[in-house]
DRENTI-468993 format. One line per 10 residues: number of its first residue (from 1); their letters; for each residue z, y, x of C-alpha. Coordinates in Angstrom, 1 decimal. Layout:
N
NUM> a> Z,Y,X  ...
//
This chain:
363
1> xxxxxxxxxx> 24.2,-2.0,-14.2  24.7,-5.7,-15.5  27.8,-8.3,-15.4  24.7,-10.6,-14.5  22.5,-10.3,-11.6  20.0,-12.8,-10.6  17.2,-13.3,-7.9  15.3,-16.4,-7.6  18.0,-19.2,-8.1  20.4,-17.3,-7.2
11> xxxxxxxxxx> 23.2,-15.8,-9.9  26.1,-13.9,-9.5  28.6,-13.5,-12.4  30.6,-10.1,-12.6  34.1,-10.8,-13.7  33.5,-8.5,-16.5  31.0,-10.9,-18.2  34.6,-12.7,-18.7  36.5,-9.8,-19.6  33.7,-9.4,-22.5
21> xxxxxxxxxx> 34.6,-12.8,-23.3  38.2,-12.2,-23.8  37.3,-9.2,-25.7  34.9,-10.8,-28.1  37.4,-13.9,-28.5  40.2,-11.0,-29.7  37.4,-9.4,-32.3  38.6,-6.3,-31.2  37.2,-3.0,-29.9  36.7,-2.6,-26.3
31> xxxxxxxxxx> 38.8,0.6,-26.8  41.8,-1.4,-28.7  41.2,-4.4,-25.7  41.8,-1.5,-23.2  44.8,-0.1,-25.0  46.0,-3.8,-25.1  46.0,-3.6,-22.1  47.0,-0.8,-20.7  44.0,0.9,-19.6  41.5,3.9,-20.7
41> xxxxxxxxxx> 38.5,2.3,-22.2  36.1,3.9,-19.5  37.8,1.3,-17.0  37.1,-1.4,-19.4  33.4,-0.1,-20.4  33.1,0.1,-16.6  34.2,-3.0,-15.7  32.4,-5.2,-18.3  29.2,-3.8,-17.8  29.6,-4.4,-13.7
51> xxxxxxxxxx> 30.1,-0.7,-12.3  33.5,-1.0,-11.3  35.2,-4.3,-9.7  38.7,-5.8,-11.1  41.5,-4.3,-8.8  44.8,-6.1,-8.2  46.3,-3.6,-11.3  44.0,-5.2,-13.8  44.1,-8.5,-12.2  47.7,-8.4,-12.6
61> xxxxxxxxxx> 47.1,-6.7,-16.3  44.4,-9.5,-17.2  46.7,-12.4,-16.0  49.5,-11.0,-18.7  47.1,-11.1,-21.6  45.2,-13.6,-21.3  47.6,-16.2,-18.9  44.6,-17.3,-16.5  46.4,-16.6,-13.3  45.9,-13.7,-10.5
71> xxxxxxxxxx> 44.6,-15.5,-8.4  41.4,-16.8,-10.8  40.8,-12.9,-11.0  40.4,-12.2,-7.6  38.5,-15.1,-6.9  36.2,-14.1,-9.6  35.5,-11.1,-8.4  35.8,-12.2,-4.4  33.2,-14.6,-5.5  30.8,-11.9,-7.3
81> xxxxxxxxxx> 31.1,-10.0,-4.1  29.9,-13.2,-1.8  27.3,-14.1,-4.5  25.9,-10.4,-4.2  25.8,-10.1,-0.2  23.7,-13.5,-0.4  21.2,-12.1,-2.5  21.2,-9.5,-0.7  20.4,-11.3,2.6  17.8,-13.4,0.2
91> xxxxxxxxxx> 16.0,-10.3,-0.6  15.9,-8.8,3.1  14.8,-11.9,4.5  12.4,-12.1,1.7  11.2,-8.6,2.5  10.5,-9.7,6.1  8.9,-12.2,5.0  6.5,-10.2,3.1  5.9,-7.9,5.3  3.8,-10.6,7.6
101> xxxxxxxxxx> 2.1,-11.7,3.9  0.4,-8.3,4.1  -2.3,-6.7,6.5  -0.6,-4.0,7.4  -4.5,-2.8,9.5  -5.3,-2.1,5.7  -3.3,1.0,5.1  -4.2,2.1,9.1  -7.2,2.0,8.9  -7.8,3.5,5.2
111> xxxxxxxxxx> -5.8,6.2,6.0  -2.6,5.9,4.2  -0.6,5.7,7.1  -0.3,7.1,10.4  -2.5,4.4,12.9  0.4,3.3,15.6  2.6,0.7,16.2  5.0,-0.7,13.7  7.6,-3.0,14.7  8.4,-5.2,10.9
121> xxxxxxxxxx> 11.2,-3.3,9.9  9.2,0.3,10.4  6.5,-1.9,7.9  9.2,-2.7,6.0  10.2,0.9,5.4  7.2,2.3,5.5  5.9,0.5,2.9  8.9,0.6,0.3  7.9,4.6,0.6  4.1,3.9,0.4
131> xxxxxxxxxx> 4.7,1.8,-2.6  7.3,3.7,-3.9  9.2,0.8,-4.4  13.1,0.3,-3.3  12.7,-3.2,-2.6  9.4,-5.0,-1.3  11.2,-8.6,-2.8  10.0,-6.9,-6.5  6.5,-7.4,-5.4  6.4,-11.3,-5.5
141> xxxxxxxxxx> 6.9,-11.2,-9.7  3.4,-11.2,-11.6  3.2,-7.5,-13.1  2.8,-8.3,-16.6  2.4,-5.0,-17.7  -1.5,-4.7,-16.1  -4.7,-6.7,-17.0  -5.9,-8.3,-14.1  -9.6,-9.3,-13.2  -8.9,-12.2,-11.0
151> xxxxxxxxxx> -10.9,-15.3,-9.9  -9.0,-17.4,-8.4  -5.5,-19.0,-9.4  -2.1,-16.9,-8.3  -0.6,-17.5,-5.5  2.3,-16.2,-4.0  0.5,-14.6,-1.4  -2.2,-13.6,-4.1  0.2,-12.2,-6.3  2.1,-10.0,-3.6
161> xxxxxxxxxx> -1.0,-8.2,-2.2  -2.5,-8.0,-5.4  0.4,-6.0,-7.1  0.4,-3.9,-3.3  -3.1,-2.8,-4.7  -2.1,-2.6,-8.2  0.5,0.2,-6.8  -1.6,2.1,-4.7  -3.8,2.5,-7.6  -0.9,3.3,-10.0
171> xxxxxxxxxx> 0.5,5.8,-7.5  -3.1,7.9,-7.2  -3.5,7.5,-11.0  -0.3,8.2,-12.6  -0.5,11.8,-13.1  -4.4,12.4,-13.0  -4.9,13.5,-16.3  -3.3,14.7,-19.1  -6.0,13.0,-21.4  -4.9,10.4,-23.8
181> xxxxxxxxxx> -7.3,7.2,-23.7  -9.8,7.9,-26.9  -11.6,4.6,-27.6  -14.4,6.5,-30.1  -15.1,8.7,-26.7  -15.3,4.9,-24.6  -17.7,4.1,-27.3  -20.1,6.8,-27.0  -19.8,6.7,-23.3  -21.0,3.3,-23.0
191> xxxxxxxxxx> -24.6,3.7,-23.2  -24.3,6.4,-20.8  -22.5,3.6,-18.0  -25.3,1.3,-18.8  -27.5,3.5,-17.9  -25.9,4.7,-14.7  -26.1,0.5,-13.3  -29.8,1.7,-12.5  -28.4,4.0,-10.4  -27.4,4.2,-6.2
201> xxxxxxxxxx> -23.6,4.2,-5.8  -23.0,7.5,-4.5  -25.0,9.5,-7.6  -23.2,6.5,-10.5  -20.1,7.0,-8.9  -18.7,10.3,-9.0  -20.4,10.6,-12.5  -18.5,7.6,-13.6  -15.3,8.6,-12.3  -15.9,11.6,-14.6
211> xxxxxxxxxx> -17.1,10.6,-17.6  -14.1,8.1,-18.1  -11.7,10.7,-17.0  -12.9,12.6,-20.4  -12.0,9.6,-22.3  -8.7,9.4,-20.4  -9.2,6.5,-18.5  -9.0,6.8,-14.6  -11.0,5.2,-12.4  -9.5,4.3,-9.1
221> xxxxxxxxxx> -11.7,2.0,-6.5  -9.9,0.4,-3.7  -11.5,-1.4,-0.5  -10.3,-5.1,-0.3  -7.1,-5.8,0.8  -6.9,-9.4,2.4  -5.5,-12.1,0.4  -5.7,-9.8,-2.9  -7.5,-12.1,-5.3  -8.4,-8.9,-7.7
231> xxxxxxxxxx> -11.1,-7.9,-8.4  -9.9,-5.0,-11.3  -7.2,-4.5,-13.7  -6.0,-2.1,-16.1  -2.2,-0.1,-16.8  -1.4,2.0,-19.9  0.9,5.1,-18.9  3.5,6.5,-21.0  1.1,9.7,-21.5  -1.5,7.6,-23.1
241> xxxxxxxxxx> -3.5,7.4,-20.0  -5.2,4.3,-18.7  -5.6,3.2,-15.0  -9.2,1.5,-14.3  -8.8,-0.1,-10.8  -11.8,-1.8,-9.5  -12.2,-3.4,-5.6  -15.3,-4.2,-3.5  -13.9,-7.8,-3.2  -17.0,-10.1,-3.3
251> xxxxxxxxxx> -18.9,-6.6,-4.5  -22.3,-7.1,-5.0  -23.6,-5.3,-7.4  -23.7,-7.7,-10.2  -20.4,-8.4,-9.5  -19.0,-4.6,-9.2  -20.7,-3.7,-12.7  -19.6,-7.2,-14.1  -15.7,-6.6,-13.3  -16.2,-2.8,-14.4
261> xxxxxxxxxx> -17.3,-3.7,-17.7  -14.9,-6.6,-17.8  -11.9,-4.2,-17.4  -13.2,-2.1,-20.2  -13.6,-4.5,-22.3  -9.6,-4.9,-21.7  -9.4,-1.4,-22.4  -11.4,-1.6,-25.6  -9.9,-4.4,-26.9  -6.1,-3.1,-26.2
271> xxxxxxxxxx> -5.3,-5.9,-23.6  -3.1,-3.8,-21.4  -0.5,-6.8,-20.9  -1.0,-10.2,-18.9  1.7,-13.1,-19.5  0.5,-15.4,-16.4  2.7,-18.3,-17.4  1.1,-18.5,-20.9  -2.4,-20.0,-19.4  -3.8,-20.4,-22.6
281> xxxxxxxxxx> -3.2,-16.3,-24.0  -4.0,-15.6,-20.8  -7.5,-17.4,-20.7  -8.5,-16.1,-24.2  -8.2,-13.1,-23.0  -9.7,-12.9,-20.2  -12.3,-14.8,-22.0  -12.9,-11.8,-24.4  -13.5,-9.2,-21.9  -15.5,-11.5,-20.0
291> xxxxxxxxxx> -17.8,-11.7,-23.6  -17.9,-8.1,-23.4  -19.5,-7.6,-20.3  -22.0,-9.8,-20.9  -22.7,-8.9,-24.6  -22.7,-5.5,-22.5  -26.2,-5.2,-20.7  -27.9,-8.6,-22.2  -27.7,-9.8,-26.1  -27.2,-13.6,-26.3
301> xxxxxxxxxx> -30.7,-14.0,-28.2  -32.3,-12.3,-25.9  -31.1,-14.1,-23.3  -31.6,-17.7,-24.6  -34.9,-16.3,-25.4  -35.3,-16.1,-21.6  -33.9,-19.1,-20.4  -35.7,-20.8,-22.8  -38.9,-20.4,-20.9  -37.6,-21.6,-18.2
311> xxxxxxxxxx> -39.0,-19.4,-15.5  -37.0,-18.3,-13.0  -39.5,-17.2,-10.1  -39.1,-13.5,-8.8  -41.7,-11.7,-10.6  -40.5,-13.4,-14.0  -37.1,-11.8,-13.4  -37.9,-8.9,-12.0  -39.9,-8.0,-14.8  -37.7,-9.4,-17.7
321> xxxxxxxxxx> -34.6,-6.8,-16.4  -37.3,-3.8,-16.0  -38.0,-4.3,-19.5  -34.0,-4.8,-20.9  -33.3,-1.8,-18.4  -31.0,-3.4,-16.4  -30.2,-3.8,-12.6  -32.5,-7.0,-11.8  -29.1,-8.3,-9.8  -26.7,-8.5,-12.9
331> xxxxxxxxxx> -29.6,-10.8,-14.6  -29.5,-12.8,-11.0  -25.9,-13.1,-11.0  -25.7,-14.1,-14.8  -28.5,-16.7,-13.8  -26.6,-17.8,-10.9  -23.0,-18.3,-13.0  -24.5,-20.3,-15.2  -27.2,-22.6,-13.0  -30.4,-21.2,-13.8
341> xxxxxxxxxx> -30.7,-20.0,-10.0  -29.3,-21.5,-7.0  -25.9,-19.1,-5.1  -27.9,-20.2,-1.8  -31.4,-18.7,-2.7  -32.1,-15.8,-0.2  -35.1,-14.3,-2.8  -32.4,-14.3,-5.0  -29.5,-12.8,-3.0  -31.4,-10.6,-1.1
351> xxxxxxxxxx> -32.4,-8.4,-4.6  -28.3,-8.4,-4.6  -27.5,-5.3,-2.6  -23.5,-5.0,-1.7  -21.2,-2.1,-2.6  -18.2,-1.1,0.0  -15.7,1.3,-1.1  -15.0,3.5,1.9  -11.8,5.9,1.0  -12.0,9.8,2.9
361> xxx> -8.4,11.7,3.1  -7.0,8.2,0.8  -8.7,9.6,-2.5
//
């Protein structure tokens, strides 16, 4: 534990952050502090580091040593005690809270839990077991040990559902393979995922999912969850696995593939850690991968060398991805991002086919 817990702006002060004090003052040993006075140094240990509170014998000890009074020690630790049950009630109210932030339909109807009722605190509790989290409160700090693939700023609302998928996806991938993530293996494998873009979802995928598993990277897709502004992000494990989550949010196909190759380009560069508050690292970073995924299916020559014609009917496109050997919509969408091609053409959009990720027995 610690003689300091906070939530929020809350802070409550064990009395053995004072004790340490008193301790540190003497430029003694906790052991000769506790002999001092009249303890074992387990007590002492105990009480500094906030596991034990300060009973009316070491109140009455403490006010001998040091002459602050009794009374000040009690109130310390009555005060600790008040402090904690009001971040406590913080955090439960908090939870409740979050529980209506979250579409609870999601995990019905995708099969993760049972489709009935749930009155909030059955979501509340149902959820810290999903989750495997103690306390749903945890979920409204920014994860900063995950890459995230997001478009849009974070919000709170943003930034609770999107660590409730980040969870999910850790939970399925944490123990999937033994493999240690081998970047030369990423490297050869590349060629081999470009190639796959030409391909329907349901013969890329499970061929995908496979060959990044050999290079110890798992690949976890997720179907939307409402107000989860993600659209991928990567986690290193302590085995030396990497977690590869990617969502149909927005999924059409340029935009699948794009965020897929985005996230590896985390991966390859060793961005495994987002800092939200530090907008600028944060920017260059995401700024690097996005590089890579473009560098990825179109050079930049070659694709100044098409703009520069300026012609941007059907056939022209069609025929320039047919001969790079890429999916004609990740040419639209990269024409579309950066004005070449209107968002609202239908010509355009309709050679845009979606992707929808439909999970069977939640795998």
């Amino acid at each position: 534990m610690s003689n300091e817990i906070m939530y929020k702006d809350l802070i409550a002060f064990h009395p053995g952050s004072y004790v340490e004090d008193v301790v540190d003052e003497l430029n003694i040993t906790q052991a000769e502090f506790a002999d001092r006075l009249g303890t074992s140094p387990k007590t002492v240990s105990k009480i500094i580091n906030g596991e034990d509170d300060i009973s009316k014998d070491i109140a009455n000890k403490l006010a001998k040593l040091t002459g602050v009074s009794f009374t000040t020690w009690m109130n310390l630790q009555v005060n600790y005690n008040k402090k904690l049950i009001e971040i406590q009630n913080q955090k439960n109210d908090d939870e409740k809270k979050i529980g209506h932030l979250i579409d609870f339909s999601y995990f019905k109807k995708n099969g993760f839990v049972e489709n009935k009722k749930y009155d909030i605190q059955e979501k509340i509790s149902t959820l810290r077991k999903l989750l495997k989290i103690s306390d749903l409160s945890n979920l409204y700090e920014f994860n900063s040990s995950v890459s995230y693939r997001n478009t849009q700023d974070f919000s709170e609302k943003s930034i609770v559902n999107s660590n409730v998928m980040l969870e999910l996806a850790i939970d399925e991938a944490r123990n999937a393979t033994d493999n240690k993530y081998r970047k030369d293996k990423l490297e050869q494998a590349l060629p081999l995922i470009k190639k796959m873009s030409l391909e329907k979802p349901e013969i890329f995928y499970p061929n995908l999912k496979k060959l990044l598993l050999d290079c110890g990277i798992v690949l976890v897709a997720l179907p939307k969850l409402t107000n989860a502004n993600l659209n991928g992000a990567t986690k290193k494990f302590k085995n030396g696995s990497v977690l590869l989550l990617i969502t149909d949010r927005n999924k059409k196909s340029d935009i699948f593939w794009f965020s897929l190759i985005h996230e590896l380009g985390h991966i390859y560069n060793n961005d495994f850690y987002s800092d939200y508050t530090d907008r600028d690292q944060y920017k260059m970073k995401e700024k690097r991968a996005d590089k890579f995924a473009l560098d990825f299916y179109i050079s930049q020559n070659s694709y100044n060398d098409f703009v520069g014609k300026g012609d941007f009917s059907k056939k022209a496109i069609v025929k320039f991805a047919s001969d790079s050997k890429i999916l004609t919509s990740i040419l639209i969408g990269r024409l579309q991002n950066d004005k070449y091609v209107s968002y609202k053409s239908k010509t355009m959009n309709d050679m845009k086919p979606s992707y929808s990720i439909v999970l069977t027995n939640n795998e």
